[in-house]
C-alpha positions as CSV (number, residue, x, y, z in Angstrom):
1,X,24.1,-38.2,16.8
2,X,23.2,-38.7,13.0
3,X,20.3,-36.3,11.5
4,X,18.5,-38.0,8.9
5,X,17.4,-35.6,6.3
6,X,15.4,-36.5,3.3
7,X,15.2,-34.2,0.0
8,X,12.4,-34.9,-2.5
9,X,10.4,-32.7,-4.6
10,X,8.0,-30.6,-3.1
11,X,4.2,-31.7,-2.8
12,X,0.9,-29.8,-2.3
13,X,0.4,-31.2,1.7
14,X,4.1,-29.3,2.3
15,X,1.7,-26.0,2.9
16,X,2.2,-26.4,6.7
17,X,5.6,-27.3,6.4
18,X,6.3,-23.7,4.6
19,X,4.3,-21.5,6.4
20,X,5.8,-23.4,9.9
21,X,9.7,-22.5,8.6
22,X,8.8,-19.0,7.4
23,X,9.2,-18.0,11.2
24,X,12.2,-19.5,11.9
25,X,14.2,-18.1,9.0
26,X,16.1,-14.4,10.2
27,X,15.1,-11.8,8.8
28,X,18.7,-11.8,7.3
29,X,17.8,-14.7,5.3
30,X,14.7,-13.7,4.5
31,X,15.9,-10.2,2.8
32,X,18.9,-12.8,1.1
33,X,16.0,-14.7,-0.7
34,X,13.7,-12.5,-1.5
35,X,15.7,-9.2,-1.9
36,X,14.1,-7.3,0.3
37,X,12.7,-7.3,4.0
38,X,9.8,-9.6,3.8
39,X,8.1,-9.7,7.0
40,X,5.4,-12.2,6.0
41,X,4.4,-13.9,2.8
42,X,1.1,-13.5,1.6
43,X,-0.6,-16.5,0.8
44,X,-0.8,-16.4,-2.7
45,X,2.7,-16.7,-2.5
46,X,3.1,-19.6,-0.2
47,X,1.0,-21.7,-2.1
48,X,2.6,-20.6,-5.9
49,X,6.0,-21.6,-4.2
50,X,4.0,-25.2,-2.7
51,X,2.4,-25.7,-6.0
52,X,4.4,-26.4,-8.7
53,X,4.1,-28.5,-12.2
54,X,7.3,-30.4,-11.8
55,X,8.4,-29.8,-15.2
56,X,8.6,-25.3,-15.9
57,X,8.5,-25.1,-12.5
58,X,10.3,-26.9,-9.9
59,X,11.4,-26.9,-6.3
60,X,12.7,-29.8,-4.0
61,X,13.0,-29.6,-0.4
62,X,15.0,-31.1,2.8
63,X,13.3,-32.3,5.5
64,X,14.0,-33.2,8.9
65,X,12.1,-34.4,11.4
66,X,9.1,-34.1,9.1
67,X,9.8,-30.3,8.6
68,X,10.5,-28.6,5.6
69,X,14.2,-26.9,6.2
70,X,15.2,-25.8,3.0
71,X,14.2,-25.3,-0.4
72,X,15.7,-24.5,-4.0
73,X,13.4,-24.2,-6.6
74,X,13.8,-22.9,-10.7
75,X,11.5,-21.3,-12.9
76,X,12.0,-21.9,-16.1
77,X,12.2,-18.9,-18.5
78,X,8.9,-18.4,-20.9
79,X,11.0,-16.9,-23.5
80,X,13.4,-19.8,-23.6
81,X,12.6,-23.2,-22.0
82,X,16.4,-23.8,-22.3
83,X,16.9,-21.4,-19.6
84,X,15.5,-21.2,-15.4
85,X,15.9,-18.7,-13.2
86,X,17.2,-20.7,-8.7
87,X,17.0,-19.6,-5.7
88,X,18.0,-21.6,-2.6
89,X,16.9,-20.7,1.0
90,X,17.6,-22.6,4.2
91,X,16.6,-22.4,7.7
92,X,19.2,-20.5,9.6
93,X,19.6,-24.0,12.2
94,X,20.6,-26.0,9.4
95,X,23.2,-23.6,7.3
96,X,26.6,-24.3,6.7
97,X,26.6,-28.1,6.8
98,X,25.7,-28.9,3.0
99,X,22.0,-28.9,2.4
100,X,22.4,-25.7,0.1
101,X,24.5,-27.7,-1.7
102,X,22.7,-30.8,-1.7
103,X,19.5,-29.2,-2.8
104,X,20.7,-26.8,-5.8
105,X,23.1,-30.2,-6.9
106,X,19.6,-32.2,-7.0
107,X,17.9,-29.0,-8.3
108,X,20.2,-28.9,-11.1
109,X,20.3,-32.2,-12.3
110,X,16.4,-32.8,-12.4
111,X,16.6,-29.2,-14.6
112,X,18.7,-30.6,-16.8
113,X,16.8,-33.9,-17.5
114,X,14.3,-31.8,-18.5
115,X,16.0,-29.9,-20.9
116,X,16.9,-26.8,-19.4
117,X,20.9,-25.7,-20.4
118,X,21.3,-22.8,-18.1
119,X,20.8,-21.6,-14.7
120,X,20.5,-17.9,-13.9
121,X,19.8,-15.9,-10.4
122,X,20.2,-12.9,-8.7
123,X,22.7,-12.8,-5.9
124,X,23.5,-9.9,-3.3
125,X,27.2,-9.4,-4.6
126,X,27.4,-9.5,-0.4
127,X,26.4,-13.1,0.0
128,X,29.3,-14.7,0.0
129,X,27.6,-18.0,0.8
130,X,25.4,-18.3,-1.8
131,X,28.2,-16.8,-4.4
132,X,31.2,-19.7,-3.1
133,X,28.1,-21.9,-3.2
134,X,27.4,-21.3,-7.2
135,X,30.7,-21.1,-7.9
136,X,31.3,-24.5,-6.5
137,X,28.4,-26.1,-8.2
138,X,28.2,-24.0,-11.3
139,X,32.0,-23.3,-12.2
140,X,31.7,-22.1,-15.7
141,X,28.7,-19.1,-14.3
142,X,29.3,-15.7,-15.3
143,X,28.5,-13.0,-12.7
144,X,28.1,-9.5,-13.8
145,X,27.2,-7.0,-10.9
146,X,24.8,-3.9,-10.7
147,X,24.3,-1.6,-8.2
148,X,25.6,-4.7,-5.4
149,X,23.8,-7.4,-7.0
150,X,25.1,-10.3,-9.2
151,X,23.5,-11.6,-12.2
152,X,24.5,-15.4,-12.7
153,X,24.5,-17.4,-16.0
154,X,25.5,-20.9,-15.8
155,X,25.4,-23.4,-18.2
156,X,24.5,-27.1,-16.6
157,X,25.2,-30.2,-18.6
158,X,22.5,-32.4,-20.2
159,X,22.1,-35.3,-18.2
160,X,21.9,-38.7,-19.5
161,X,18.2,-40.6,-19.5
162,X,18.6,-43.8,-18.3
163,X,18.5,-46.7,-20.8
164,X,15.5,-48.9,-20.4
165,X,16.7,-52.8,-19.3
166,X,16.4,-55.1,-22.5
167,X,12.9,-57.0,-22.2
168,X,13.7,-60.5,-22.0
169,X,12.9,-62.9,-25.6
């Protein structure tokens, strides 16, 4: 049986859809995301990762069945809009069959149409997921490592606008 699963950038009715796959991520995944063990997200925080300005900040989601199952987001850096900070999180049911990879490869391309050169995170030096996962889509990243966590750099490549069809004479 074939699962269709849609990514598109996220949209202010996807609310629901967050706070409804907040519960069915472990808390495993939970502490991989955020860094810590989050038990519950405080509002404010659901709706700054809903509501974004699809330009400094960006995050694009896969969903299945009409539920958000994943999401991978950047932030662009204030002190250089060359430069935004990723993170990727998806629904325990639905790792390890591409849609990390799907969403930080679409993640990364609409970042670098609009002009950002380099991706950075912060990655448990422990996730081995998420590190094969940048390495793969980010090959040229530098990882330096502190006290068991990774700090990524990696550049993307600008991405081509598309060239506008000729208007007929």
């Amino acid at each position: 049986m074939d699962i269709a699963v849609a990514t598109r950038p996220v949209q202010d009715d996807d609310l629901g859809r967050f706070l409804r796959m907040w519960p069915r991520l472990s808390m495993e995944t939970r502490y991989r995301r955020f860094h810590s063990p989050v038990h519950r997200l405080p509002m404010e925080l659901v709706q700054r990762l809903v509501h974004v300005d699809h330009a400094d900040r960006e995050a694009v989601v896969a969903v299945i069945g009409g539920e958000v199952v994943g999401v991978a987001r950047y932030d662009r850096s204030p002190a250089d809009p060359t430069e935004a900070e990723f993170a990727v999180v998806v629904e325990d049911d639905w790792q390890n069959v591409g849609l990390g990879r799907q969403l930080l490869d679409e993640l990364s391309r609409l970042a670098a149409r609009r002009g950002v050169r380099t991706l950075t995170a912060t990655v448990q030096a422990d996730n081995e997921r998420m590190v094969w996962l940048i390495r793969r889509l980010l090959p040229r990243a530098r990882f330096s490592v502190d006290a068991g966590v990774y700090t990524v750099r990696g550049p993307i490549e600008p991405v081509a606008e598309p060239v506008p069809e000729p208007v007929p004479a």
